[in-house]
MIVOBA-468896 format. One record per residue: x, y, z of N, C-alpha, C, O in turn. Coordinates in steps of 0.05 Angstrom, whole numbers, padded with zeros to 5 digits, always signed. Layout:
BEGIN
XYZXYZXYZXYZ/...
This chain:
BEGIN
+02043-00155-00646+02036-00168-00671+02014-00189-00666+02008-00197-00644/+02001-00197-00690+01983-00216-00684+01999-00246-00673+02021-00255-00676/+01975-00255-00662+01986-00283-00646+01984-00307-00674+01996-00329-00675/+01969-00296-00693+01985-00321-00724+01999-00318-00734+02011-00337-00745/+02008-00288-00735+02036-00279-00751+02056-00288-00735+02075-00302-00743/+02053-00277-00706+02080-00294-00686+02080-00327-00689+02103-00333-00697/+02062-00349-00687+02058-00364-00685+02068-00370-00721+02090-00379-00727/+02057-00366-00732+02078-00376-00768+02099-00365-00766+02112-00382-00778/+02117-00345-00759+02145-00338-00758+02158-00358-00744+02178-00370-00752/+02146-00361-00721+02166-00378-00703+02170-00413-00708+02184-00429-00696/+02148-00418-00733+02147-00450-00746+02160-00452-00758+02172-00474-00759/+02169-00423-00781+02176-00420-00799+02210-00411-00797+02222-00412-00819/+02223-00404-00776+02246-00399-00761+02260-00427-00750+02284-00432-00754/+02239-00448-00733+02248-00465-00736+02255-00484-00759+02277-00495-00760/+02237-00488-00776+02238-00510-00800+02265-00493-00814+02282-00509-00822/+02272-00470-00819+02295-00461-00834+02315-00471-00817+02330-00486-00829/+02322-00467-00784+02340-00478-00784+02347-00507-00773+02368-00512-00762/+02328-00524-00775+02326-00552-00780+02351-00558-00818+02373-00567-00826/+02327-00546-00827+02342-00545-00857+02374-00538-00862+02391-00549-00875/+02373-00515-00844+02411-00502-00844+02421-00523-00829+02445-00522-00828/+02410-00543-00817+02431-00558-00802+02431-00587-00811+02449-00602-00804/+02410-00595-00830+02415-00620-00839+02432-00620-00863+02432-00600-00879/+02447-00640-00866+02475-00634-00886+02458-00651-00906+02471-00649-00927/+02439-00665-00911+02427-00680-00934+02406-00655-00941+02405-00654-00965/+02395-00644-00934+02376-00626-00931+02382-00621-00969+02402-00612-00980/+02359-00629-00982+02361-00618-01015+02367-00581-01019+02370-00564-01001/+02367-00578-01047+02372-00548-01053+02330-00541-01054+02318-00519-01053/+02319-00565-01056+02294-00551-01056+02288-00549-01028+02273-00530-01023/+02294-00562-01008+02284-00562-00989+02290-00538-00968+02278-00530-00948/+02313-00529-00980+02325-00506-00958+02324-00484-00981+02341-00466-00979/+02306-00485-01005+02299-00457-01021+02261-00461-01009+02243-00445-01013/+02259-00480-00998+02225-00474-00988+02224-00468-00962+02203-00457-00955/+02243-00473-00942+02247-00465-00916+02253-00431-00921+02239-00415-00909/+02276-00420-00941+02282-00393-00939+02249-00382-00947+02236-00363-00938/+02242-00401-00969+02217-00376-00969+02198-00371-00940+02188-00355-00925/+02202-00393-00946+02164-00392-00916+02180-00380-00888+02166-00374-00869/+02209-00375-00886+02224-00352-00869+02219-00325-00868+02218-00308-00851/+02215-00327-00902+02211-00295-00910+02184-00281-00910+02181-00256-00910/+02165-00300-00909+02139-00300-00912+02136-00294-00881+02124-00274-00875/+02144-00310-00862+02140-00309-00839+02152-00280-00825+02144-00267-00806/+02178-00274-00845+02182-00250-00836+02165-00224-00840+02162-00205-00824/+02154-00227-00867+02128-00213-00867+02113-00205-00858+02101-00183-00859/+02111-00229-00841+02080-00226-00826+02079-00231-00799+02065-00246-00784/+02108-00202-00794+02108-00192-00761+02095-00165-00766+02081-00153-00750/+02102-00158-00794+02085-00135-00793+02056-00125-00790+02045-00103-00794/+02050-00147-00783+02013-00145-00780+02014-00151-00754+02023-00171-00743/+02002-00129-00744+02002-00118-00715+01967-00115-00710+01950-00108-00727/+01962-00123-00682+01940-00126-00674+01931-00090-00669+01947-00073-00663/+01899-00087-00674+01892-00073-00669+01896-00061-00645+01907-00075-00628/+01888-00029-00638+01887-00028-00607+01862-00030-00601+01843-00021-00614/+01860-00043-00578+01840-00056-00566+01822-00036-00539+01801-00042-00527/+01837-00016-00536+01845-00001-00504+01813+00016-00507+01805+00023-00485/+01797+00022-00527+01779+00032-00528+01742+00020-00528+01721+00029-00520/+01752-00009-00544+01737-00032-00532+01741-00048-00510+01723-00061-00500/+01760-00047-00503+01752-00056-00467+01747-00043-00449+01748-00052-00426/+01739-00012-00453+01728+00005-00430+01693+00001-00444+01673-00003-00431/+01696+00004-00467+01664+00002-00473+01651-00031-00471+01627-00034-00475/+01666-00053-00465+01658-00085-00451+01654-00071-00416+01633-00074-00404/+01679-00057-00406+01669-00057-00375+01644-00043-00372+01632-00047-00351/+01630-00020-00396+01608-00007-00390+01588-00020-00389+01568-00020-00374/+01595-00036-00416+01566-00060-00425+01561-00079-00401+01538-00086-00395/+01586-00089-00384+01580-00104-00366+01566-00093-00346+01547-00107-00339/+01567-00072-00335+01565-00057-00315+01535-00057-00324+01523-00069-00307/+01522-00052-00340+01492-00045-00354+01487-00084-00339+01475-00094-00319/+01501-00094-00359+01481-00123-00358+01482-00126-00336+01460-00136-00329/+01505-00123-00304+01499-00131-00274+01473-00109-00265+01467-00110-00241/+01459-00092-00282+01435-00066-00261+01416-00073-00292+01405-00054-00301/+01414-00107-00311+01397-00107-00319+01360-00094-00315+01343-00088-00332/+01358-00093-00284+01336-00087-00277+01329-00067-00277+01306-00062-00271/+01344-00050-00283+01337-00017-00279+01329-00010-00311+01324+00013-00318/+01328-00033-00331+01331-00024-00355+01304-00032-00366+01295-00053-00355/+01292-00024-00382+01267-00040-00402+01272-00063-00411+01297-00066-00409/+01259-00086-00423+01279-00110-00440+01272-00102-00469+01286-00112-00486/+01252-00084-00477+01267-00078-00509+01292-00076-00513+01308-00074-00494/+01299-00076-00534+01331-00081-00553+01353-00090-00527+01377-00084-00528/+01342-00104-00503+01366-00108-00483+01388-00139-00503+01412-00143-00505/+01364-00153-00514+01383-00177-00525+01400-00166-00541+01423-00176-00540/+01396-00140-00564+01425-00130-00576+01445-00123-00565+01467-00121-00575/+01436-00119-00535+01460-00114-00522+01477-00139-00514+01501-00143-00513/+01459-00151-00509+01474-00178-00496+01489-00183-00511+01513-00179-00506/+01478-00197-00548+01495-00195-00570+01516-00186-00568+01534-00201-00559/+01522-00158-00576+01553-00138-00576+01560-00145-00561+01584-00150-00563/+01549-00151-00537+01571-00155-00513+01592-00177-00516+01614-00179-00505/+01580-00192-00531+01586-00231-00526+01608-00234-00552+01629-00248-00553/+01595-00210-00579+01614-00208-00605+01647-00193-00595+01670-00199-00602/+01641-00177-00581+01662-00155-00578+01683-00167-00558+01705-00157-00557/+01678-00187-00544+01687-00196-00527+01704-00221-00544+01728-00224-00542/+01686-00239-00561+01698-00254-00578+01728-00233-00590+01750-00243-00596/+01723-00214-00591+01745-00192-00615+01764-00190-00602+01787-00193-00610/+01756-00183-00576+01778-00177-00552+01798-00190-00546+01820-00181-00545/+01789-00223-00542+01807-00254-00547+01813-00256-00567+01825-00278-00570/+01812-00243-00589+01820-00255-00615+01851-00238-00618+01857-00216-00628/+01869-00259-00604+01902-00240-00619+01903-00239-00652+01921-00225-00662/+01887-00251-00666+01882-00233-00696+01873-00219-00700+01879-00212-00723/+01854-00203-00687+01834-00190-00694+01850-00157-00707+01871-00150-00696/+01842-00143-00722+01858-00123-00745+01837-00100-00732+01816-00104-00719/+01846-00083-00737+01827-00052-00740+01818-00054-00749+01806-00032-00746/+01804-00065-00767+01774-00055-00776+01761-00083-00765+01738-00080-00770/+01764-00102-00754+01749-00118-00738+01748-00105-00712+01726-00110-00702/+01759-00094-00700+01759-00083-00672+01734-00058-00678+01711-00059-00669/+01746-00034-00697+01718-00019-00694+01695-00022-00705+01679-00004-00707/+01691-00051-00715+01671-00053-00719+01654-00065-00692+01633-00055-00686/+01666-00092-00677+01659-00083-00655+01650-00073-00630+01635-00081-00612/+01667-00045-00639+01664-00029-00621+01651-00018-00625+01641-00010-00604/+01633-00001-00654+01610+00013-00661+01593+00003-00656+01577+00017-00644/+01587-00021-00660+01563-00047-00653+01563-00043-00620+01541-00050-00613/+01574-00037-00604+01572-00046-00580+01563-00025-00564+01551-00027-00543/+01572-00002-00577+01567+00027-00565+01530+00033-00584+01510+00045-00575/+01534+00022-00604+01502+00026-00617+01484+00017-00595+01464+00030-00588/+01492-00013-00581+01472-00026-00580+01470-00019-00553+01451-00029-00540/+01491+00002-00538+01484+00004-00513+01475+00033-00511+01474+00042-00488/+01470+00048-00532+01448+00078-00539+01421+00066-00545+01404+00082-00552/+01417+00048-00544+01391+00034-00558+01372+00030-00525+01347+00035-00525/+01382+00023-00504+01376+00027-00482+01366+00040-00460+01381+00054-00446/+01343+00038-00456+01340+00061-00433+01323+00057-00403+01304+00042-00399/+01332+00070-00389+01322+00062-00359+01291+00056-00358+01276+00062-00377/+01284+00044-00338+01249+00042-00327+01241+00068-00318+01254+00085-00304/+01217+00069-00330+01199+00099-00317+01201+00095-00282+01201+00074-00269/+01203+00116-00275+01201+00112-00249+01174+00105-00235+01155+00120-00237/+01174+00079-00217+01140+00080-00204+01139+00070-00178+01126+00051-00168/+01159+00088-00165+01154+00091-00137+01134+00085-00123+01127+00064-00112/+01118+00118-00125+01103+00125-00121+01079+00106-00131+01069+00092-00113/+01069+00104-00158+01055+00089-00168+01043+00059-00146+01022+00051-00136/+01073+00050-00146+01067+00021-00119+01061+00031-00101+01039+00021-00095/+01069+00051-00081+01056+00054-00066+01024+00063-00055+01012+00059-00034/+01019+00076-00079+00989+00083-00084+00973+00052-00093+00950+00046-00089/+00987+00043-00101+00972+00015-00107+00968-00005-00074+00948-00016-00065/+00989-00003-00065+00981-00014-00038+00967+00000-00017+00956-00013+00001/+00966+00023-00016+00947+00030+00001+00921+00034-00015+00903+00036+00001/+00910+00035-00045+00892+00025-00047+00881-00005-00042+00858-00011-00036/+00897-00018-00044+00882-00053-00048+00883-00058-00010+00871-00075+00003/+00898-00039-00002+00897-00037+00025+00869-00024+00049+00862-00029+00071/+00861-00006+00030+00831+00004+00036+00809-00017+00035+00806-00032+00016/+00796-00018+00054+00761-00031+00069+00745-00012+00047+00756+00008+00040/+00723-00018+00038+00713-00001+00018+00689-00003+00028+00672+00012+00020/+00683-00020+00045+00651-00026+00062+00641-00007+00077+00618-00008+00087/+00657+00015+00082+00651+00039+00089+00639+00065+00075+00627+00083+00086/+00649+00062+00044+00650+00083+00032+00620+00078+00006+00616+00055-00003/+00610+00094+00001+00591+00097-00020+00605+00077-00051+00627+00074-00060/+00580+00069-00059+00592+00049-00080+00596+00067-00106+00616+00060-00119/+00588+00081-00113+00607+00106-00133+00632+00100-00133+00648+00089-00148/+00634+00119-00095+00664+00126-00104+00681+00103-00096+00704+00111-00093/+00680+00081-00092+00680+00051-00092+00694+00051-00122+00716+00055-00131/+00668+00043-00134+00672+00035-00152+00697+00051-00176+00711+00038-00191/+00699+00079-00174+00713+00091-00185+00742+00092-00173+00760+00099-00188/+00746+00084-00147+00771+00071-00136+00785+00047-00149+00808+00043-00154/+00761+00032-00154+00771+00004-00169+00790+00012-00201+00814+00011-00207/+00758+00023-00220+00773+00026-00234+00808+00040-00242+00823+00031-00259/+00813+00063-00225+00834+00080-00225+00851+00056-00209+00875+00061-00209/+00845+00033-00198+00866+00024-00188+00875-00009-00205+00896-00022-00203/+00856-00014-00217+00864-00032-00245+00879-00021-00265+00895-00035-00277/+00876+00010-00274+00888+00024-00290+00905+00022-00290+00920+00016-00309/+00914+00032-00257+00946+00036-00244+00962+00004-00248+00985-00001-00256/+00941-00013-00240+00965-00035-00244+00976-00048-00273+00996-00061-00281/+00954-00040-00284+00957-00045-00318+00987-00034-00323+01006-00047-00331/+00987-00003-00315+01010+00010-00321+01039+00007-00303+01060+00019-00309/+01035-00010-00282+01054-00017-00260+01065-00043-00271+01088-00050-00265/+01051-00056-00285+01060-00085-00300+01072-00079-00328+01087-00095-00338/+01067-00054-00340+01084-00056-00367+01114-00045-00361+01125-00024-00354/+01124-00077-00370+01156-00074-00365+01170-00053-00383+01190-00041-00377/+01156-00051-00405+01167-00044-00432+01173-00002-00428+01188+00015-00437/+01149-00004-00412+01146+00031-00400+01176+00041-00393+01184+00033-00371/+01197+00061-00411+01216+00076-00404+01219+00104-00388+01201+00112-00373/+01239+00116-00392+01243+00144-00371+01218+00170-00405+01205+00191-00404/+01223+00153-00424+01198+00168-00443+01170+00164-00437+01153+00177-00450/+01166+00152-00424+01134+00141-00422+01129+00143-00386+01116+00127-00373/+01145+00172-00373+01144+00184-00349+01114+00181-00345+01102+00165-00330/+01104+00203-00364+01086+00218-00368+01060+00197-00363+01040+00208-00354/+01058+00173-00367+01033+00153-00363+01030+00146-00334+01010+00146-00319/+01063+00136-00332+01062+00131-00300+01048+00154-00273+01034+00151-00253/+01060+00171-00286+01044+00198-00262+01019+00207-00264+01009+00223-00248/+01003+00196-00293+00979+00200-00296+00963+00178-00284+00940+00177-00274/+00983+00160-00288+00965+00133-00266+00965+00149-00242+00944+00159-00233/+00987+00151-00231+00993+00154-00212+00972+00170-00192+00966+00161-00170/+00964+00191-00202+00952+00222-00202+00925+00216-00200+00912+00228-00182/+00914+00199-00215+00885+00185-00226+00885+00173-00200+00868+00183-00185/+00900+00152-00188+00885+00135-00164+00891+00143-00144+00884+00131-00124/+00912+00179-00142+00911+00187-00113+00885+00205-00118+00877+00208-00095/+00865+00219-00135+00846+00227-00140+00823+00209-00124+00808+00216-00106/+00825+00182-00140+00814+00166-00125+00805+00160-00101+00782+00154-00093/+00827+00160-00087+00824+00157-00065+00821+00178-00042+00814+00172-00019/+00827+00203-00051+00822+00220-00038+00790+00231-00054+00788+00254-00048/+00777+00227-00063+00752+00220-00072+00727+00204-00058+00702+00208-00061/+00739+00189-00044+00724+00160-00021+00697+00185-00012+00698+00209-00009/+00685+00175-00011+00662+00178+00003+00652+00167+00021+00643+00147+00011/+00644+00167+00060+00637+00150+00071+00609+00156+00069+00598+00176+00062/+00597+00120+00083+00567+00120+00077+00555+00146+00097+00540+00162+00086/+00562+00149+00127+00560+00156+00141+00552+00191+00136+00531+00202+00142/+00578+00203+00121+00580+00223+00099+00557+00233+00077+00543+00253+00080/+00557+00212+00052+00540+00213+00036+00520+00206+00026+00506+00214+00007/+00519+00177+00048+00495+00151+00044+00474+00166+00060+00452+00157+00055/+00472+00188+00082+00450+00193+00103+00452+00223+00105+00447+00236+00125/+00463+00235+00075+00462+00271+00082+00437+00277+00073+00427+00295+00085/+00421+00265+00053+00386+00262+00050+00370+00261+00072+00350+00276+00074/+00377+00243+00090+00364+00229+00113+00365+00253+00127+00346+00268+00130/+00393+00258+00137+00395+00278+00159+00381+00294+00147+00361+00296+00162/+00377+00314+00123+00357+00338+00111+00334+00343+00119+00325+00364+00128/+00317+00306+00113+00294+00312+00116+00277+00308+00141+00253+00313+00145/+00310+00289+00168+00302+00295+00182+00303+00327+00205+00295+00334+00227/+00319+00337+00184+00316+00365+00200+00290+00383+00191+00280+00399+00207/+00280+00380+00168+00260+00389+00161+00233+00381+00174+00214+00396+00175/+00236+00351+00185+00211+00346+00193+00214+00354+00222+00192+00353+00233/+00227+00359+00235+00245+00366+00261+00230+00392+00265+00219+00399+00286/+00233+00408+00240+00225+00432+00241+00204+00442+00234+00199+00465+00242/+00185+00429+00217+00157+00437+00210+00146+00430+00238+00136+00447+00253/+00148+00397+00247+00130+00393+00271+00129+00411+00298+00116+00407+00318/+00147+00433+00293+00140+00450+00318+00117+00463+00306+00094+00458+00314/+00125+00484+00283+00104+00504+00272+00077+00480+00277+00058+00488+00291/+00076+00450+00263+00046+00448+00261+00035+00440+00285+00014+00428+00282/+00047+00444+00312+00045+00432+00333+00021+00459+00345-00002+00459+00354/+00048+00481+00338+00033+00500+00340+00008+00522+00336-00003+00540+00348/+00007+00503+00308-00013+00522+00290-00048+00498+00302-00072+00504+00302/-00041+00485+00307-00063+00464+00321-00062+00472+00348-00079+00457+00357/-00057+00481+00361-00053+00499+00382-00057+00514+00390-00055+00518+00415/-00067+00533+00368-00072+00563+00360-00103+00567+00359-00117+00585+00369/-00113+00540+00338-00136+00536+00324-00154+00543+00342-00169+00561+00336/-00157+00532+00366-00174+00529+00392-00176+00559+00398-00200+00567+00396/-00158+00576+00404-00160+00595+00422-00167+00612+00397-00183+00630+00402/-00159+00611+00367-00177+00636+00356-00214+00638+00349-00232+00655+00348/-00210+00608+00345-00246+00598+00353-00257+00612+00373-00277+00627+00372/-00244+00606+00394-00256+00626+00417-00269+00660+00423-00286+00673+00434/-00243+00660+00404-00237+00691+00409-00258+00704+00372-00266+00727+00375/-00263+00696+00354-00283+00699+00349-00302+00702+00350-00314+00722+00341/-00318+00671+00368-00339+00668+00371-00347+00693+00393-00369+00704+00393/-00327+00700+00412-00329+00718+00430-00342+00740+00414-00366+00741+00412/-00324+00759+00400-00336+00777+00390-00355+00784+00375-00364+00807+00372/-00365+00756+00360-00393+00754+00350-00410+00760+00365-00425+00779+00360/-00410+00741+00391-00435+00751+00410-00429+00775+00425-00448+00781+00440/-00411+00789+00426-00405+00823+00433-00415+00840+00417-00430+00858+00424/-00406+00834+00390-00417+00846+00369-00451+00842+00371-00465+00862+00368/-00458+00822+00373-00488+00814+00375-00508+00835+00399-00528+00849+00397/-00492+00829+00417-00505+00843+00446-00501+00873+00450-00513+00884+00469/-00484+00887+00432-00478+00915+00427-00506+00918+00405-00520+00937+00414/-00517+00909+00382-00526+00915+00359-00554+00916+00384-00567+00937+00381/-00560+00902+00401-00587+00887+00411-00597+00917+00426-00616+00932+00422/-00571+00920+00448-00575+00944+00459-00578+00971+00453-00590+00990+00463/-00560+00968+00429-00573+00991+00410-00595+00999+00394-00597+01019+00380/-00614+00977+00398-00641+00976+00384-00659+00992+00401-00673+01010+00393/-00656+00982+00431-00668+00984+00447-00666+01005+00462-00681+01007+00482/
């Protein structure tokens, strides 16, 4: 029964027989004791709700608020709320059935309202071995396009609000600054693949023109030779 109904029966049990035992006791006084007896008898019949279904759904809610961290803080204060109302209901030896499920609907609403952090494992870790990379090595491009993918990433590593619905951003960060970084370019690589080109090109013309100056001399020769062969054949054949 409720703890007011017990609590007025048992005031109301005494004061009657206070009244049955005083011999001056008036006819009004022991016709207002029988009533508020009967009244009190009444009201054993109001029986406390059962409770047995809201205190497994307080141990769940608790259990949430001790692994607060695993959760987003959108709608977390409704939870806190139900928690703190339902708990009031719980202590309440008045509290009736329809105060209990109400409650208890409120408390189970407010703990469907909830949902875990996106997972970003991974994410942190790609963030520290970026900010962990020397970049004085690598071409300022892909430098630079490291940076940005790795501000991105933390933009999206700092929003608390990001749930197990909003996966999908995290792994695109995620994805974006391992791109990044497997992207790097060293100077060594891409700052001197021009250099090395044109010094293979000039590597390689200067033989040919080494040669072709080389050449020049000995076909001079060998011309002029047969000019004056040619010359000294025409002479003798005149003659």
């Amino acid at each position: 029964m409720t703890d007011s109904a017990k609590a007025f029966f048992e005031k109301a049990l005494a004061g009657a027989e206070a009244a049955l035992e005083n011999p001056d006791a008036t006819q009004e006084e022991l016709t207002t004791a029988w009533d508020t007896l009967l009244e009190g008898i009444w009201g054993l019949g109001l029986y406390q709700a059962d409770k047995a279904n809201l205190g497994l759904l307080i141990e769940k809610a608790e259990t949430m608020i001790a692994q607060a961290d695993k959760y987003v803080t959108a709608n977390w204060q409704q939870l806190v709320d139900a928690l703190a109302a339902a708990k009031a209901v719980m202590n309440n030896g008045d509290a009736m059935e329809e105060d209990v499920s109400a409650a208890a609907e409120d408390l189970l609403n407010a703990m469907h309202l909830q949902l875990y952090k996106a997972d970003k494992a991974i994410l942190e870790s790609l963030i520290a071995k970026a900010e962990g990379t020397d970049l004085a090595g690598y071409t300022a491009e892909s430098s630079a396009a490291l940076k940005t993918a790795l501000a991105s990433a933390k933009a999206v590593y700092a929003d608390a609000t990001l749930s197990v619905n909003d996966q999908a951003a995290v792994d695109e960060a995620a994805a974006a600054l391992d791109d990044a970084l497997d992207s790097l370019v060293k100077l060594s690589d891409g700052g001197n693949t021009d250099g090395d080109a044109n010094g293979d090109e000039n590597n390689t013309q200067s033989p040919q023109t080494g040669e072709s100056h080389t050449a020049l001399p000995a076909l001079l020769l060998a011309g002029i030779s047969a000019a004056v062969l040619f010359r000294s054949c025409r002479k003798k054949a005149r003659q």
